[in-house]
N, C-alpha and C positions, 0 to 999 in steps of 0.2 A: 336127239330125242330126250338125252334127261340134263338139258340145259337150267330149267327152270328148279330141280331139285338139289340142282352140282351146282348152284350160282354162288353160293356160299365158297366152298373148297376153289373154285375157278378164279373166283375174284381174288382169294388169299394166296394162290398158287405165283410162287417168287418167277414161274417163267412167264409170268402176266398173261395167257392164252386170250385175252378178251381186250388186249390191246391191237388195235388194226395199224400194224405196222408201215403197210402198204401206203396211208392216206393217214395215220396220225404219228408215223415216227419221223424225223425229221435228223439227218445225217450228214455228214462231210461228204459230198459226191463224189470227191476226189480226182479223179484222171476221168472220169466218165465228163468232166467239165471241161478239158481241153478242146472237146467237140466247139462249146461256143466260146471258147480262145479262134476256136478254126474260123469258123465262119464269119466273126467279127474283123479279124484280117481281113481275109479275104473281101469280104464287104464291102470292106472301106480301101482299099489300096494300100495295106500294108505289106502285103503279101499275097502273092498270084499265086496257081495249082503249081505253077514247075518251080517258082523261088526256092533254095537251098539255104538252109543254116548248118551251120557246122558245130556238130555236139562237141564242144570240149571238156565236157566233162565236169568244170566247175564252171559259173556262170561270174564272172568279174566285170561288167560292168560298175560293180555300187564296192566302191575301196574296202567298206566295213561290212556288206551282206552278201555272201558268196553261196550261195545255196547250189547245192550239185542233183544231175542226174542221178536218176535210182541207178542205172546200169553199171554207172562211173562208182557210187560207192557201192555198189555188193560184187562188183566185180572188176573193178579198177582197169575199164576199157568204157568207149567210149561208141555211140552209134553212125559216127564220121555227119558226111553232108547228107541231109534228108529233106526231101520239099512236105508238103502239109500232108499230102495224104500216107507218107511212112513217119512222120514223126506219131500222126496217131493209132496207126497199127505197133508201132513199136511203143507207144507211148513217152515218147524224149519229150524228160524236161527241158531242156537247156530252150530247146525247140518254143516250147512255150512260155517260156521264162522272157525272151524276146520278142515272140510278137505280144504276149500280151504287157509289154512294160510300151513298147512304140504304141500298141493302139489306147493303152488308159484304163483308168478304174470306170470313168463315169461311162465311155462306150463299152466296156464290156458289160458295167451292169445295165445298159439301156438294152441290148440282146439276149440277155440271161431274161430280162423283162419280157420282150417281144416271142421267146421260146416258152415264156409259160413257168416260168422259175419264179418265185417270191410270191406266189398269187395262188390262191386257190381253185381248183381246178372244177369245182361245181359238182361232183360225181354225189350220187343220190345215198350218202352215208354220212348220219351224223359225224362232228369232232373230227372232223378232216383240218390240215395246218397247213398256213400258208408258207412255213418257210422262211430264208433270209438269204437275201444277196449281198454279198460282203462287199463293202462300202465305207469311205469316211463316217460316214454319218450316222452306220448304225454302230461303227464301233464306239463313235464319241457316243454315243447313247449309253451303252452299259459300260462308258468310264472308262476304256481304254485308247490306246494312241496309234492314231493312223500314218505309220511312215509311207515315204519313197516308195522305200523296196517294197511295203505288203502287197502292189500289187503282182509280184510275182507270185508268192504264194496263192495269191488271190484266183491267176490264171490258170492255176493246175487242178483247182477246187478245194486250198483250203482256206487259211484265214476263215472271216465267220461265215462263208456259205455254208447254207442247210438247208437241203432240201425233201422232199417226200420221195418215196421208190416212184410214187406216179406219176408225180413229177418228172422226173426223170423219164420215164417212159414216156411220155405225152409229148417229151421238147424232143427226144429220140424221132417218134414218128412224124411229128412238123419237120422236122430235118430231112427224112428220105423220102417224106413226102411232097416234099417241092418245096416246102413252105406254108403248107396250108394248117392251118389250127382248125380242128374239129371239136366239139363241146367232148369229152369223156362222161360216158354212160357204162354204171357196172352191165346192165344187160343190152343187147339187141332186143332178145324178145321174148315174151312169154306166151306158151304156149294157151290158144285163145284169144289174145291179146293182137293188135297191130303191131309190126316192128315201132321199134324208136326211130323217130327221122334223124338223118342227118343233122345236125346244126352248126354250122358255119362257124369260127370264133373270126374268119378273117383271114386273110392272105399276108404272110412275112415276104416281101417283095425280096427274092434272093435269086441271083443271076443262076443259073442252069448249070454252067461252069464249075460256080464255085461249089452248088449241092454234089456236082458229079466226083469232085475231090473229094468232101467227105466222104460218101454213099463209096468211093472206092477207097 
């Protein structure tokens, strides 16, 4: 109610209150990204609901980039064999560090794409951002160098993935929801007003199977 008289002090205030975090801040998604490591496997045949990897704790594949599980360094043990749907309740890298190096940069970010990641989500709030999906191409844009190995880091959600909290939620619920992308609207309805309809963004064609491994 005293928006208009505090616009002054709000604007100057260091914890930014008039910044909408939710649709204009743009973040490392980190493990919350192994979800579409998940289901890009599984998609493509690199890995089925029951396949087991075995955490060993540092990942050696690549002689010179050995990147290790969180669990193996803060706790120097390791999550043993884990098929998809406990590597992401426990969140094992090693787990992800393999399928997303067998399935690729360019299909993971074709899925990050298909989930609603790098794009803006439409929702009825100015300065909304569409994010990035870390990629050769955008790193060679702001000058840096795309090795081999980035796409491991790539598959856990770091390297330059960034994306909005809504994001995030939106490729969430296309996920337990079968697949289906619905347009994001902040309200249903206003009171007087007709609901918001439905709006369709389209169907992410994904086997039943593979949703039910994530979704468990």
């Amino acid at each position: 109610s005293t928006f208009l008289q505090n616009y002054t002090e709000l604007a100057n205030d260091p914890l930014n209150p008039l910044f909408n975090r939710a649709t204009q801040g743009v973040y490392p998604p980190g493990s919350t990204f192994k979800m579409v490591t998940a289901i890009a496997g599984l998609q493509e045949g690199v890995i089925t609901p029951t396949d087991e990897i075995l955490d060993t704790g540092r990942y050696t594949y690549y002689k010179d980039y050995q990147p290790q599980c969180w669990y193996y360094r803060q706790y120097g043990r390791t999550h043993g064999k884990e098929n998809v749907s406990e590597a992401i309740r426990d969140s094992c890298n090693i787990f992800f560090y393999d399928a997303g190096r067998r399935v690729g940069i360019a299909t993971l970010g074709q899925y990050a794409h298909l989930l609603g990641l790098g794009a803006k989500t439409g929702i009825e709030l100015a300065g909304e951002q569409a994010g990035v999906v870390a990629g050769p191409e955008y790193t060679a844009s702001v000058g840096g160098t795309w090795y081999e190995g980035s796409v491991l880091s790539a598959a856990i959600g770091q390297e330059n993935n960034r994306f909005t909290p809504l994001q995030l939620a939106h490729m969430t619920a296309t996920l337990v929801g079968d697949g289906n992308r619905w347009q994001v609207h902040l309200l249903h309805q206003v009171e007087g007003v007709d609901p918001q309809p439905r709006v369709s963004l389209g169907q992410v064609n994904l086997s039943q199977e593979n949703v039910a491994a994530i979704q468990e």
